[in-house]
N, C-alpha and C positions, 0 to 999 in steps of 0.2 A: 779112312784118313787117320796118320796116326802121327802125333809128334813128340819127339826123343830128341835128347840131348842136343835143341834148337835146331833140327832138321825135322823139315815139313815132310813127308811122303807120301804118295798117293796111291793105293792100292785101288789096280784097277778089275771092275769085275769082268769075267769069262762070259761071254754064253754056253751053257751046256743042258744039256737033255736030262743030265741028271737031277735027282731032287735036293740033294744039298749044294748048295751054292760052290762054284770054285773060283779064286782071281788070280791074278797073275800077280808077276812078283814087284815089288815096290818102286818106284819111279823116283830117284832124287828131284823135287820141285824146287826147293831154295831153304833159307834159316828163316825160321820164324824171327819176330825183333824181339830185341836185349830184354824190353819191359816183360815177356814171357819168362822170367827166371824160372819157373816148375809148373808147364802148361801142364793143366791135369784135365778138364774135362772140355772138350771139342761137339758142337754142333753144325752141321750144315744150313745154311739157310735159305727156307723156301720161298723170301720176299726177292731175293737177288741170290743173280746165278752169279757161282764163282767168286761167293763171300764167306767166308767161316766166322763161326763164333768160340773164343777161345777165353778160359779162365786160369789162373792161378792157383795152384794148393794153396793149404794154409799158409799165413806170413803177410798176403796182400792183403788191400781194401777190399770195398764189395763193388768189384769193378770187372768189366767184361770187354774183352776187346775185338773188334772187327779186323780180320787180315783176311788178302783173298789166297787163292793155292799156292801163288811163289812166295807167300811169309812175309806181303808187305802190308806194315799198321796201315789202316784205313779210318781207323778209331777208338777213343779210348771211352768208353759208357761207365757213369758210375749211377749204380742202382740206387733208390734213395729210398729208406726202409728196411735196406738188406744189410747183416755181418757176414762177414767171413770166417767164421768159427775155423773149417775146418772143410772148404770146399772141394768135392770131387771128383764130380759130375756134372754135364750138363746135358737137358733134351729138348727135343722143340715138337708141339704139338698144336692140337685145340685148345681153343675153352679161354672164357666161356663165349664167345663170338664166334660159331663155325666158321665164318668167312675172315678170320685174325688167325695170325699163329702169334704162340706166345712161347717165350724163354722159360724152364726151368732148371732152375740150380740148384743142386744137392749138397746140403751141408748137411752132409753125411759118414764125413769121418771120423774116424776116433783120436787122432794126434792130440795130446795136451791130459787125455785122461777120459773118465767115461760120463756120459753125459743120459741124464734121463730124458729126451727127446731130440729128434730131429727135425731139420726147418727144411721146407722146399719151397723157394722163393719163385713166386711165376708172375713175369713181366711180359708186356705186348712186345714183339718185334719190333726194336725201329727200324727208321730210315738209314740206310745207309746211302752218306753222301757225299761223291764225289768231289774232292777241294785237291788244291794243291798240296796240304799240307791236311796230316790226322786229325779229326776233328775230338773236341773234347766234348761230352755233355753230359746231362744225368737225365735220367729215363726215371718212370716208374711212378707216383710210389708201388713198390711190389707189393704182393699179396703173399701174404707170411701164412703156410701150410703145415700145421705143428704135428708132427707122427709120432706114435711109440710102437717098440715093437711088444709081443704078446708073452714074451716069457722074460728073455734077458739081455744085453748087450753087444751089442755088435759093432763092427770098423765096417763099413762099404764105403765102394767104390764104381760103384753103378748103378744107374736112374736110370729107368725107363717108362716112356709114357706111351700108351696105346692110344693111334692114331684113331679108332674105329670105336672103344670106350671112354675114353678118356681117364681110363683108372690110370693109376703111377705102382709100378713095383720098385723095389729095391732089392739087389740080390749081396749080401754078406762076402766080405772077403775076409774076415775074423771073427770069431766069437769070444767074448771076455768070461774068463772060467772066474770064478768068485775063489777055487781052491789055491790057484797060483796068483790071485790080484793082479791078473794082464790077459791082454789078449792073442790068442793062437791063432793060428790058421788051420780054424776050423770055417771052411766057407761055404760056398755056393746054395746057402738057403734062400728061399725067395718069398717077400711079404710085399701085400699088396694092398694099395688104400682105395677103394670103390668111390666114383666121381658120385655127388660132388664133393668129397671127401667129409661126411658130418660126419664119421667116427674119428676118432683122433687114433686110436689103436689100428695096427695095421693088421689084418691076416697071413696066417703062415698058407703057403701056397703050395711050393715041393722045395726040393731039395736037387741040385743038378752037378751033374759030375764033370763041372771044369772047377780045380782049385785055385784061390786064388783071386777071385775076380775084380778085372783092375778098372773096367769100360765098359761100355754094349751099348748097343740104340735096336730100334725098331723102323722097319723101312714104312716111307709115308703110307703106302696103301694096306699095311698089317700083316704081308706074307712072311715076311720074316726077319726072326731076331738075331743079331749077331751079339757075342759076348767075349771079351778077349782077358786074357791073363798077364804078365808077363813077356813070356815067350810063343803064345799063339793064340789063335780065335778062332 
């Protein structure tokens, strides 16, 4: 699922015999709404079918909004505990209630300058409820997940949480060179905090050859990960 310049679109998947996943091509579903000014990180949710959960880059509150696949508000969630530094992701997982899933949000980017840690705000699922009208409320308080990485700085733009450990990786779409004071696109490293997250330092993992990386999730039963850039996934 992927939204762009206020169009929702549905990439649907193939069945095929092969081992890498293929889909078909994009399906126009509708515009996401106006309050979406720069959807940047999208979740599916496993409490209701045919409800997304979608955030704001930087600029917004620490607010989350429910739309289903045609791009209509259903509601507006403001996290309470949570900033929006610099949001850019979002994933949906366990923990700590196997039979809960909970929201996690990645403030994890770099706009505004460089920052020595990052937050991953994780909240239970709510209710999504049916009104005539979007509902407004605030959820939470969240539970504020403070990481650093183990050498130097980095912009990402992807959180992923595994459904089966419940570790969180994060994979680099920049790295901030100390020689030029900015950050390049030097990306796709991947560091990962081991549940129930007591280190605060995350490990470096590998390094993966999509540049760029702007998204990904992990499918519910752990077979596979997708990760997108720009221009593909």
């Amino acid at each position: 699922m992927l939204a762009k310049r206020g169009i929702l679109f549905l990439i649907l998947p193939c069945v095929v015999v092969a081992a890498c996943p293929s889909f078909e091509s994009p399906q126009n579903k509708g515009k996401i709404p106006q309050v979406l000014t720069e959807a940047s990180g999208l979740a599916a949710s496993r409490k209701h079918e045919g409800v997304l959960w979608v955030h704001n880059d930087s600029g917004d509150g620490p607010f989350i909004y429910a739309i289903n696949t045609n791009g209509t508000l259903l509601g507006t969630y403001t996290i309470e505990g949570a900033a929006n530094r610099d949001w850019e992701d979002m994933a949906i997982g366990p923990d700590p209630d196997a039979e809960k899933d909970y929201l996690y949000i990645g403030d994890i980017g770099g706009n505004g300058g460089v920052y020595g840690e990052i937050n991953i705000y994780r909240v239970e699922e709510p209710n999504v409820i049916e009104e005539p009208s979007p509902v407004n409320r605030t959820i939470g308080p969240a539970t504020v997940i403070q990481l650093h990485y183990p050498d130097t700085w980095y912009d990402s733009e992807t959180l992923l949480v595994d459904p089966l450990t419940k570790d969180l990786y994060v994979v680099s779409k920049q790295q901030y060179i100390k020689a030029f004071k900015r950050f390049l696109p030097i990306g796709g490293r991947v560091f990962y905090a081991s549940y129930p997250y007591t280190e605060s330092t995350m490990q470096y993992k590998t390094t993966i050859s999509v540049a760029i990386c702007t998204g990904g999730d992990i499918a519910s039963d752990g077979s596979t990960i997708l990760i997108r850039n720009y221009s593909n996934a």
